[in-house]
N, C-alpha and C positions, 0 to 999 in steps of 0.2 A: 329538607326535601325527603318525603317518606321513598320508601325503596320502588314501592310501585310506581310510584311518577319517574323515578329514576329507571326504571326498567321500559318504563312504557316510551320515553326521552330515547333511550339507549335505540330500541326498537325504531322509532322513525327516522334518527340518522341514518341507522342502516338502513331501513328503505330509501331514504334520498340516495346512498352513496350509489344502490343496487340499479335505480332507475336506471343510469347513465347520465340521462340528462333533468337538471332540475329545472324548477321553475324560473329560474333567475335569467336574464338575458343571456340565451344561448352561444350568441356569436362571443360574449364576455367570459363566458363559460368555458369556449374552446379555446381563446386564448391564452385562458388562466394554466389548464390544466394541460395546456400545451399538445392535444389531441382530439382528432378528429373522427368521428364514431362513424362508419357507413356499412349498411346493410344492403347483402346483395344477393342475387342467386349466381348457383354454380350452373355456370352454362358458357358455350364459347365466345358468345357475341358480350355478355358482362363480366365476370370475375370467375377464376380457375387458377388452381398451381400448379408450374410446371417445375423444371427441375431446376431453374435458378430463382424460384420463388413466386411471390403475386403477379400475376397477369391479368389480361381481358381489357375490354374497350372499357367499360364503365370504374375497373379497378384505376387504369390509368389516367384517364380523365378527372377521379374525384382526386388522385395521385397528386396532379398538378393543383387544385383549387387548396390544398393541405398544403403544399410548398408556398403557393401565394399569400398561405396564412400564417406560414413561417410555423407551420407544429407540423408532426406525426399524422400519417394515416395508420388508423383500426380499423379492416374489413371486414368484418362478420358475414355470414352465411346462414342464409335459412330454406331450406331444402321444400319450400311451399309459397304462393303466393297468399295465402292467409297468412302464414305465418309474418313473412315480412310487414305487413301493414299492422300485426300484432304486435311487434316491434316499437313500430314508430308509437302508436297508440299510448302502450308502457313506457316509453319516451327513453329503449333501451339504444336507441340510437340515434345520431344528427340527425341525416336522413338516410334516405335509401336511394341506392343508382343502381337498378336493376333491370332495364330497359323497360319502364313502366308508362304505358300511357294515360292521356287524361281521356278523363271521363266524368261526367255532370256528378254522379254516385260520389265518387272520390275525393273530388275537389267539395262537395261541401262537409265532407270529412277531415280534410288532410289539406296544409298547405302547401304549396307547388313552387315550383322555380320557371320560369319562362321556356317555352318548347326547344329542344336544339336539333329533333329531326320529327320523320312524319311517315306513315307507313301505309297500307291499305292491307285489308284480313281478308284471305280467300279461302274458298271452299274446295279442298284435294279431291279427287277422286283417281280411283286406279283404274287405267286405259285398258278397254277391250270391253268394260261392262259400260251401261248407259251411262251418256255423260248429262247430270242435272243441268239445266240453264238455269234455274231459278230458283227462288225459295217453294214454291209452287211443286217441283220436283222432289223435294229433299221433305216432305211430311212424311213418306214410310220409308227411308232410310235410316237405318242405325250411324247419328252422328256425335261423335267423337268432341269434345273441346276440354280444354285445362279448365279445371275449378279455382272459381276468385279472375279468370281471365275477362279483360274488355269484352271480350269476344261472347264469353256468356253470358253477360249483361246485354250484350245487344241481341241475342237470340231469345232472353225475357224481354228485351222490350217490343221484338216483334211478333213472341210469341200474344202478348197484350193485343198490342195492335189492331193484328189484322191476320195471326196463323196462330188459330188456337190449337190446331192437332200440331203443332213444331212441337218434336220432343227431342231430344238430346243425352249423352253419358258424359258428367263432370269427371273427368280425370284428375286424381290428387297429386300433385309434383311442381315440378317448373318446370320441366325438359318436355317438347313437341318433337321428341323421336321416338317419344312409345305411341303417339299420337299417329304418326306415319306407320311405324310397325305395324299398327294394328288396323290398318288400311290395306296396306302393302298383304298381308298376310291373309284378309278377307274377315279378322274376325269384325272388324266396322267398315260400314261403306264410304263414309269421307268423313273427312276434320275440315275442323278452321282454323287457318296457320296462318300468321302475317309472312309477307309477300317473300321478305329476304332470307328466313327463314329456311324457308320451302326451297326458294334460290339456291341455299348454300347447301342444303342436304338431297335434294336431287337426284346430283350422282349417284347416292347410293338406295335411291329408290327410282330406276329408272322406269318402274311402270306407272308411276302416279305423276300426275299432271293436275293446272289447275281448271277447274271447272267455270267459277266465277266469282266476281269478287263481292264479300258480303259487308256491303257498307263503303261506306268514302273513309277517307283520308282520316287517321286518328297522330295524335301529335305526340312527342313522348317528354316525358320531364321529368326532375327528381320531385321526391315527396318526401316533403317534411311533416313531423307531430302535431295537432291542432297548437291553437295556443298564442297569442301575441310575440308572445317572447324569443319566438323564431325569426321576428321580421327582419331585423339587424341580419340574420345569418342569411336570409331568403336575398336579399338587396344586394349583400354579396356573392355572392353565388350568381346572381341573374348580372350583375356586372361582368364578373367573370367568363360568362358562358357568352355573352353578347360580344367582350372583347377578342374571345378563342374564336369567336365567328368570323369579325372583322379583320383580323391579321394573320388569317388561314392558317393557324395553328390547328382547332377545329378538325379542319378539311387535310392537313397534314396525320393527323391523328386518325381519322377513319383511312385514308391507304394505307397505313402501316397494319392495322388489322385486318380489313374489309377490302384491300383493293385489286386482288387478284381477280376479276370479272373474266369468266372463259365462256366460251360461246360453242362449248360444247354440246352435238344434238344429244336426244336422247336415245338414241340409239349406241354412240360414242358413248354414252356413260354406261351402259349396259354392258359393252364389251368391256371396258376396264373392270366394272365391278364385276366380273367373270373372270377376267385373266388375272384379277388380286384370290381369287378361288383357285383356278388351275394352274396357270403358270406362276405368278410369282413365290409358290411354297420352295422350287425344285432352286431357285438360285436365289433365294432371302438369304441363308447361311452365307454364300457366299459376297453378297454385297453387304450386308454388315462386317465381315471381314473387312473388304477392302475399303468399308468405312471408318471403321476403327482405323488403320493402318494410316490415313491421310486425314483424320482428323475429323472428319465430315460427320452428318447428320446422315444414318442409313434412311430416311426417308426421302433425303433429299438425293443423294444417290441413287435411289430406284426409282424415282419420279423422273429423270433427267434419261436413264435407262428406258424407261416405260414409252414415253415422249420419242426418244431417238429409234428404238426397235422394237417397242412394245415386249421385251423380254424374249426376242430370240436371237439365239449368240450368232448362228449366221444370217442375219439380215445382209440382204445388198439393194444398193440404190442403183438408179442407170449412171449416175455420176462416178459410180465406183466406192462412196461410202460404203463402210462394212463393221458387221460384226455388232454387239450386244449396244455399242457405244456409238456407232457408227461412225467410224475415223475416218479420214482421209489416210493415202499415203504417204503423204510428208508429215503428215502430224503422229501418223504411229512410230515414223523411222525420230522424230524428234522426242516422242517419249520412252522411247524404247521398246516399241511392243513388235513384236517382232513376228504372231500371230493374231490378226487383227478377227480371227476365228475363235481363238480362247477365248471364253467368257472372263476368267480371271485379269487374262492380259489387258483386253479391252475395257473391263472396269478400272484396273488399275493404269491404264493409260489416259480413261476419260477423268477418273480422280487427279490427275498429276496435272492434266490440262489446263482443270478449270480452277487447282489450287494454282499455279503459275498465274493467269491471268489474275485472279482477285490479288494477288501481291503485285501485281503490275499497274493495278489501277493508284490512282491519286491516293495519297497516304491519309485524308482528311474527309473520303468519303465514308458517311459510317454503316454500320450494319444495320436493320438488314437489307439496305434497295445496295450496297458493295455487294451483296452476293447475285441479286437481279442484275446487276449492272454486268456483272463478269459472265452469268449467263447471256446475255445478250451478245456478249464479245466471243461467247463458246460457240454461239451460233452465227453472225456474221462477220466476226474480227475485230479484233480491238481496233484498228485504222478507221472503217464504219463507225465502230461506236464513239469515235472520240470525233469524227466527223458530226455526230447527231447529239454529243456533247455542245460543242461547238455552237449548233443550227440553235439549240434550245436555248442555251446563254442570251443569244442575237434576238431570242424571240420573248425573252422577259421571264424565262424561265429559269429554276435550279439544275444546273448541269449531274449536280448530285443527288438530285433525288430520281429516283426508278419513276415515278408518276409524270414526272413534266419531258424527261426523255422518252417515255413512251409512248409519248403523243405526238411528241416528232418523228420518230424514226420513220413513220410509216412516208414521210417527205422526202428522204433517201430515195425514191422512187419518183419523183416528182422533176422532170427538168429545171423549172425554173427554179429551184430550190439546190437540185445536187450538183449541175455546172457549178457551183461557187464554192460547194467543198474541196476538199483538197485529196480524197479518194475517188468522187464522183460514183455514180449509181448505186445502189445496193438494196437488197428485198429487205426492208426495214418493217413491212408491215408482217412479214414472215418472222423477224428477230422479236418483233412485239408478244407476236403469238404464241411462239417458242415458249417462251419466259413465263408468260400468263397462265398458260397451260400447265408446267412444271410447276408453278405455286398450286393450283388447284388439284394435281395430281397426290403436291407433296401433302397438303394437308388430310385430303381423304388418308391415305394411309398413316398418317400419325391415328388418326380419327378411328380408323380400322381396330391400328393396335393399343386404343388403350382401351376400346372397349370390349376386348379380345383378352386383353390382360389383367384385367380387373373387375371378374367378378363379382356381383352381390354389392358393391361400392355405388355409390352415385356417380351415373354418366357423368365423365369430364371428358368430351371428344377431342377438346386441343390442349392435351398437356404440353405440347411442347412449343406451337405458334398456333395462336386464332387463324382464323378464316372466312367469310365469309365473302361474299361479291358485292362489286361497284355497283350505286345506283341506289337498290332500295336496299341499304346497309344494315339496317337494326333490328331488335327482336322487341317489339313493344306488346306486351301482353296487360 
């Protein structure tokens, strides 16, 4: 063998090794090498890492199909939607789970895995200026969309169509919150954001609203590398996703990320993200104290704060609650707080509170709807909540999961229903709220602070728990 065949030999093994994936039957491939390649974007609704490592809906989803296969998951990151389909293309990974929708373009590119959610793409606009009804509206607007998204593909095809003055700015990234920024701030006049999206970031655009929605329903899927050789891997994977469907694992898996649904106006969101500006600077020091001190998550401590007194140390209710925490009197004389006026006291008595009850719950409920679950109990009592425990079991539900008792409780109110408890009546649809609200609070401000904290880095809003809202849960671009 002259040196140059041997050199030019040496060459294409390492190109085969560098692909990722070679030609050989893929699903044979991940088996062998006991590892599973997936490509994703950093974003809160797919892949991010927090401080105990890989997170996100799409991290743990492809998580589970890699255990089903008995190998490792590899999650790569590509900070562009070019870039990902560039990826798969080089066949530098299985596939990609990046909340990608299909679309006619794609699919005769790229092969697909069967849909497991469905979204609709709306047009934002910030309230007080004309709000567009149409496409018809939106020809001399400066509009905003991510480049490589569904969403620009369908603003070509109706630019073809039937609106040859649509013109548009491709934004280069994956993240639709410089898409909003630059709405919010006037330098563009609306984007086009899928529905959940927009949903979950809201809050912190509480001047922008949607306008209307551009196009029907788009489905989202993984995508795989052209090629035969994936089909074995695609067949699985589509089993997979159809079984997660049918035995509500699935549907388990999007509340754990997605299920805090709050039903905040927007006006309520205006005032929070105001009082995260004015008030909560002057007592952050002091609740990450007294969250370090009991162990707790300081965002989840000021969300529960926020919720109960919106951050002022003497709140009073007509009930007689008081203070930062809003205690009662027998619960501040039970934790010891002795000024239910101290901001200190009263944080450190609402921390004592709510760690008491989560150790009082059932020893086999797990995290995180034990910490949902003992909020609800911070708000109505553990007697009620083990009441609407109870009601849920009898009604075919998990008494341990936050999603199937939440749907009860609001029955505690219901005669027919709380005669037969063993506490009888209780504001259940207020303990619902409670709770709901306090996720969506806590998430904003993790949200706040990482992009508060980290500079120049690529937006990672939920380092520490996703977020997003029930309903239209995903981010299909």
């Amino acid at each position: 063998m002259t040196l140059q065949r041997s050199l030019w030999l040496l060459a294409f093994a390492t190109a085969v090794l560098l692909s990722g994936c070679s030609r050989d039957d893929a699903l044979q491939q991940v088996l062998a090498d006991g590892e599973l390649v997936v490509v994703s974007r950093n974003s809160p609704t797919t892949f991010y890492l927090d401080k105990n490592g890989a997170a996100g809906f799409e991290h743990d989803l492809a998580q589970l199909f890699a255990e089903e296969l008995g190998v490792t998951l590899q999650m790569d990151t590509a900070y562009s939607l070019g870039g990902i389909f560039r990826r798969l293309q080089r066949r530098e990974a299985h596939f990609a789970a990046a909340g990608l929708s299909l679309t006619q373009a794609r699919s005769a590119m790229f092969n697909h895995s069967t849909p497991y959610a469905s979204l609709v793409p709306r047009v934002i606009y910030r309230t007080g200026r004309r709000k567009p009804s149409g496409l018809d509206d939106i020809e001399d607007l400066h509009l905003v969309v991510l480049a490589g998204s569904s969403h620009e593909q369908t603003l070509q095809e109706l630019k073809s169509a039937a609106w040859p003055e649509l013109s548009w700015e491709a934004v280069r990234g994956a993240d639709t919150m410089e898409l909003l920024e630059r709405v919010d701030s006037g330098d563009a006049d609306i984007a086009v954001i899928d529905s959940n999206e927009f949903r979950m970031q809201q809050s912190l655009y509480s001047r922008l609203d949607v306008a209307f929605n551009l196009g029907s329903e788009q489905d989202m899927v993984w995508y795989f590398p052209p090629g035969d050789e994936y089909t074995a891997l695609i067949e699985r994977a589509d089993t997979f996703l159809s079984a997660l469907q049918e035995d509500g694992r699935l549907e388990q898996l999007r509340e754990q990320h997605f299920g805090h649904n709050t039903v905040l106006s927007r006006v309520g969101s205006h005032v929070f993200a105001r009082n995260i500006r004015s008030k909560l600077p002057a007592y952050s020091k002091l609740i990450r104290q007294v969250a370090e001190e009991y162990k707790l998550d300081w965002h989840l401590l000021a969300a529960i704060a926020y919720q109960e007194s919106h951050w002022d140390p003497e709140a009073t209710s007509p009930t007689g609650v008081r203070g930062m925490m809003m205690l009662t009197g027998p619960t501040a004389r039970e934790m010891g707080v002795k000024d239910r006026l101290d901001p200190l006291q009263s944080l450190r008595g609402g921390a004592r509170y709510l760690k008491n009850i989560r150790r009082r719950l059932p020893a086999d409920i797990d995290e995180p709807d034990r910490t949902w679950l003992a909020l609800a109990a911070y708000n109505i009592g553990l007697a009620h909540l083990e009441d609407a425990r109870v009601l849920t079991e009898q009604r075919g539900g998990d008494p341990h999961l936050w999603s199937d008792v939440m749907e009860t409780l609001p029955l505690l109110q219901k005669r027919e229903h709380y005669r037969n408890t063993r506490y009888g009546y209780a504001r259940g649809r207020e303990a619902a709220n409670f709770v709901q609200n306090i996720r969506h609070y806590y998430s904003i401000l993790q949200w706040k602070d990482m992009s508060a904290n980290q500079p120049g880095q690529p937006l990672n809003p939920m380092q520490f728990l996703p977020a997003a809202l029930q309903g239209e849960r995903f981010l299909a671009l």
